[in-house]
Backbone bond lengths (Angstrom), bond angles and torsions (degrees), N, CA, C in turn:
res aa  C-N    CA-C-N  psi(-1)  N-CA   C-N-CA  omega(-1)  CA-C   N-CA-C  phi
1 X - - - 1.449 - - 1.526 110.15 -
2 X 1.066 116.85 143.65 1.532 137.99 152.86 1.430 115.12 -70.14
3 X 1.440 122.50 143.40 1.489 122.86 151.66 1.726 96.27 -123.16
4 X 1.355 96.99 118.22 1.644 123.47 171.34 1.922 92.78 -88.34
5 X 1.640 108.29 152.70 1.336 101.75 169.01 1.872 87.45 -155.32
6 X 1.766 74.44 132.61 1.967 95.30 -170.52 1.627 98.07 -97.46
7 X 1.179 113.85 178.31 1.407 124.31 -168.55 1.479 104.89 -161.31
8 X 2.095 103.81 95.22 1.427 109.53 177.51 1.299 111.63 -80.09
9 X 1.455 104.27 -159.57 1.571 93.51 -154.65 1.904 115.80 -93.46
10 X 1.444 94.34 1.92 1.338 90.11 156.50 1.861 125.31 -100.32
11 X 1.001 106.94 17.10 1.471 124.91 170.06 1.298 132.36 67.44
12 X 1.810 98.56 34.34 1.084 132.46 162.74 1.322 118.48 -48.70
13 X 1.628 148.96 156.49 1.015 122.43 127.98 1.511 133.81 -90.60
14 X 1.168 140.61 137.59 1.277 136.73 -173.85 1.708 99.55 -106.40
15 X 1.047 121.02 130.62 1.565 147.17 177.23 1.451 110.35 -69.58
16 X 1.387 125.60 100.71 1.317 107.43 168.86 1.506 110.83 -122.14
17 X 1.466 123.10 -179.71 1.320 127.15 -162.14 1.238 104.51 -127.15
18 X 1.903 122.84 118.28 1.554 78.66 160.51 1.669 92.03 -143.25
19 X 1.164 115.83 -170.04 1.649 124.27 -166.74 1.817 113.59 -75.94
20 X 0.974 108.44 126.77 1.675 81.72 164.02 1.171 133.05 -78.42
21 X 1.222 131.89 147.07 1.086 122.85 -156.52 1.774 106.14 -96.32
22 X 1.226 163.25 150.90 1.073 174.15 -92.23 1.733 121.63 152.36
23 X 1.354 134.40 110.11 1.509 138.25 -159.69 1.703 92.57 -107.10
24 X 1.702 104.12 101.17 1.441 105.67 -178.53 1.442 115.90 -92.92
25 X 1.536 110.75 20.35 1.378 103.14 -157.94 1.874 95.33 -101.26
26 X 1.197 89.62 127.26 1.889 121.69 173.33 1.290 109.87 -11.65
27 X 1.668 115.26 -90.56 1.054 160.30 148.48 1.568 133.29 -22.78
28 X 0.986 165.25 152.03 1.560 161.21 -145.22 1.633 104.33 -147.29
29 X 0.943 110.59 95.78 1.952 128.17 -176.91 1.570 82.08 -62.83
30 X 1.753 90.42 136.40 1.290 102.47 -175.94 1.702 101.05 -123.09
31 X 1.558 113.45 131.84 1.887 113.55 174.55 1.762 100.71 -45.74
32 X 1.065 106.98 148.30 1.249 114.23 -175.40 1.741 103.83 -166.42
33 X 1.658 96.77 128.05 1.370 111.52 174.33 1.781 137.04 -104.07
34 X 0.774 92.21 -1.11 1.813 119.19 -156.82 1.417 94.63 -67.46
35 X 1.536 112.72 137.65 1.381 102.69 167.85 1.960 97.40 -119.38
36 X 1.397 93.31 -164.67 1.368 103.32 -165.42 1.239 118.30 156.67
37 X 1.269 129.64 157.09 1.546 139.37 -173.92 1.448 110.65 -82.14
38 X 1.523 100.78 134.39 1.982 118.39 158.40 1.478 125.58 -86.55
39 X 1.118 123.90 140.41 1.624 125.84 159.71 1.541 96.55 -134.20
40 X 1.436 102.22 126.39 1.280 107.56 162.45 1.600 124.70 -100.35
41 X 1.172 148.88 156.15 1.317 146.52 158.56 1.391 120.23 -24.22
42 X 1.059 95.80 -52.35 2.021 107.40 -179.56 1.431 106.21 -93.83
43 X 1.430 137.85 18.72 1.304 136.94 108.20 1.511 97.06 120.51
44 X 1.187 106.51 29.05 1.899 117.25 170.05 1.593 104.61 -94.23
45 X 1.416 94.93 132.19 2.003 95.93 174.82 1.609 86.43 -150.41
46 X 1.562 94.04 156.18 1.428 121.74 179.75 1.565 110.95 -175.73
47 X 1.882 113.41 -153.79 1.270 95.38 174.63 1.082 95.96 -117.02
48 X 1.777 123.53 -176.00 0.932 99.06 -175.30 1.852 71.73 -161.35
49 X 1.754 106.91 162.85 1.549 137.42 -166.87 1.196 113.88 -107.60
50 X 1.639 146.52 94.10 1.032 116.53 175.26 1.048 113.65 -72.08
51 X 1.762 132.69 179.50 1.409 144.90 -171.98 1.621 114.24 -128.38
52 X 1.639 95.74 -40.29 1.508 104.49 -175.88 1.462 93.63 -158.15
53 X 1.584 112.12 152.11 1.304 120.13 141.32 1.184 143.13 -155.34
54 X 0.991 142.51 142.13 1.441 140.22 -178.78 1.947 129.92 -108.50
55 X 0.952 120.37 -158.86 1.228 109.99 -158.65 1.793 106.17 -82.78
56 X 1.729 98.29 -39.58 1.551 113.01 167.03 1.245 139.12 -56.62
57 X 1.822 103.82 -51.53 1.330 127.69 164.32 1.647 133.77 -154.37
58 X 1.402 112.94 -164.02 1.440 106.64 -174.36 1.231 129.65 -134.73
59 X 1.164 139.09 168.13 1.775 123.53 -157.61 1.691 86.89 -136.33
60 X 1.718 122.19 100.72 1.257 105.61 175.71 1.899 103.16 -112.86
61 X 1.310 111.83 170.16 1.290 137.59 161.10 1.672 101.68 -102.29
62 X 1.651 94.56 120.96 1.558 105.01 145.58 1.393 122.63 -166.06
63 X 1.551 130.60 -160.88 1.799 113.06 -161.38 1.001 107.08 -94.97
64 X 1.438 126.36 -24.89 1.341 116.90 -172.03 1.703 109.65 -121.79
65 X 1.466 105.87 160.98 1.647 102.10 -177.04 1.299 117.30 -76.14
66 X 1.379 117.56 165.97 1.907 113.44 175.14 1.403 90.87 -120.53
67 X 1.485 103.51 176.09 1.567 96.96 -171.00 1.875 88.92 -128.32
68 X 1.075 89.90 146.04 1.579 114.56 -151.54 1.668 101.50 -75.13
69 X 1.326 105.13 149.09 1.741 100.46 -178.94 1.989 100.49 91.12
70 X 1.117 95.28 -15.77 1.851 99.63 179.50 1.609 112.63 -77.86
71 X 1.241 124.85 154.16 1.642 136.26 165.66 1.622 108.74 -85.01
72 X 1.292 100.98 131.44 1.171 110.12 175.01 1.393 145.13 -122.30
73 X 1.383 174.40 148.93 1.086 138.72 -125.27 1.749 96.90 -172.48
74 X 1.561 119.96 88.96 1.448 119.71 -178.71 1.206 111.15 -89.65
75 X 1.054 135.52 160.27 1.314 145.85 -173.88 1.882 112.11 -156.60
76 X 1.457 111.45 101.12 1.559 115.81 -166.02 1.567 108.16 -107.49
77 X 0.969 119.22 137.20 1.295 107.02 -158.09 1.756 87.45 -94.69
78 X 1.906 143.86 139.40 1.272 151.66 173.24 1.004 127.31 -78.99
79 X 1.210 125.65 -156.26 1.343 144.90 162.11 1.698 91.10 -75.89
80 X 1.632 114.88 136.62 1.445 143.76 156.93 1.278 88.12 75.30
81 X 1.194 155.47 15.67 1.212 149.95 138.42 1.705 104.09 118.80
82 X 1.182 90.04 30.39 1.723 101.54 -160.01 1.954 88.15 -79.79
83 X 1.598 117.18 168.87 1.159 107.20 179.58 1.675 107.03 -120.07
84 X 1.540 118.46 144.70 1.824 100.33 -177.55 1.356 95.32 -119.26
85 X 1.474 116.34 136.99 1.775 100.04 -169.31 1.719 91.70 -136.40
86 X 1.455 111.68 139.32 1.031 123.40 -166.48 1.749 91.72 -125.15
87 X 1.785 116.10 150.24 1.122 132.32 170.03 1.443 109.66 -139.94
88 X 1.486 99.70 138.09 2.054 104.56 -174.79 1.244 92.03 -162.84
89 X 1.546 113.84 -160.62 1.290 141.88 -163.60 1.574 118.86 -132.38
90 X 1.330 106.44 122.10 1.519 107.89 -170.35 1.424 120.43 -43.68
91 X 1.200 171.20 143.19 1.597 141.41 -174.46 1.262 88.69 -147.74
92 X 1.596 142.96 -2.96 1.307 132.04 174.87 1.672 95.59 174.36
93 X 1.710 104.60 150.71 0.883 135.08 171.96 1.515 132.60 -136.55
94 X 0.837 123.53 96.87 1.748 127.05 167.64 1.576 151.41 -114.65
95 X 1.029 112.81 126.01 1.798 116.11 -178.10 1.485 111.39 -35.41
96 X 1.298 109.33 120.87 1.761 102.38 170.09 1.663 109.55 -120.06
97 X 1.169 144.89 -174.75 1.389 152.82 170.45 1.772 106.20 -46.23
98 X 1.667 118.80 -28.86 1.462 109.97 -166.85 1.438 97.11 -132.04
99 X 1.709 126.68 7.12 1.053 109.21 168.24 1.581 117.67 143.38
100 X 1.004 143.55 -72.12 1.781 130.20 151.85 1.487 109.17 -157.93
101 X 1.370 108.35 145.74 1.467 94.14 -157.21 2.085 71.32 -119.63
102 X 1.272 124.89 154.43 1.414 140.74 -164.16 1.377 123.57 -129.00
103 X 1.617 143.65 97.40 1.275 120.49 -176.91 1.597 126.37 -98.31
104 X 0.706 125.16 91.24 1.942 142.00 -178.47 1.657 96.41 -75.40
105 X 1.622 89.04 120.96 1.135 109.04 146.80 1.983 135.71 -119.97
106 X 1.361 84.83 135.02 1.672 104.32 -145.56 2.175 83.64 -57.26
107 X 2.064 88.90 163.95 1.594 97.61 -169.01 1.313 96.39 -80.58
108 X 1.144 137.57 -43.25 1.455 151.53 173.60 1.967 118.98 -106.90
109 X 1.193 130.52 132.89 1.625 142.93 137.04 2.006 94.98 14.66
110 X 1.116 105.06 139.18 1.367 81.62 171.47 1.787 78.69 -152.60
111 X 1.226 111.10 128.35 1.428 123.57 176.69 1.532 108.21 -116.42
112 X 1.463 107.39 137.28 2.038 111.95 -169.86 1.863 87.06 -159.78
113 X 1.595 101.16 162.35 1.129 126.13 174.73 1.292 122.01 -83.94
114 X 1.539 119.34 115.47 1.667 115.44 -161.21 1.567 104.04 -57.09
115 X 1.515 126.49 -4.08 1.053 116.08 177.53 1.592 108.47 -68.93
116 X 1.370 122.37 -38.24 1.724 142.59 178.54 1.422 110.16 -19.26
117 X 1.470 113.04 -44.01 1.348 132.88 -130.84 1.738 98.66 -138.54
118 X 0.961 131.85 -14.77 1.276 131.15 -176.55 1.692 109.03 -104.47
């Protein structure tokens, strides 16, 4: 535990508690720019931005929402015009300032060269 201590406006302190927080994730989310096309199972396609990714899953930007629990099917176009195509499972979706940002996690480990992606 943490003890946080606030200061109202008579300059008290008030004691608060809060959890620490802990980053259980495996893997090392990597910046990532690449864009490229979606098809989902239930028959939504567009483009779509990644943000981050890692070996498990992926953090994309795009305009419209997916609905969560769905299969999904990216396709980024590389270096030499080569194509890198990733498939997972919707696991969250949310409204951001330019439009929905999406977190997919891949069906299998997916290991690539940080050169792939940079």
């Amino acid at each position: 535990m943490i003890i946080i201590f606030f200061f109202d406006n008579s300059g008290k302190g008030v004691e608060m508690l809060a959890e620490t927080f802990v980053d259980k994730r495996l893997f090392e989310r990597l910046p990532c720019a690449l864009t490229g096309k979606y098809e989902s199972y239930d028959g939504l396609s567009g483009e779509v931005r990644c943000r981050n990714i890692s070996a498990l899953g992926i953090k994309v930007a795009l305009r419209n929402p997916l609905t969560i629990g769905s299969h999904l099917k990216i396709s980024f176009a590389v270096k030499k015009g080569l194509l890198f195509n990733v498939e997972g499972i919707i696991r969250w979706c949310k409204r951001d300032s330019l439009g929905w940002d999406a977190g997919i996690t891949f069906d299998k480990p997916l290991f690539f060269p940080r050169e792939l992606i940079g």
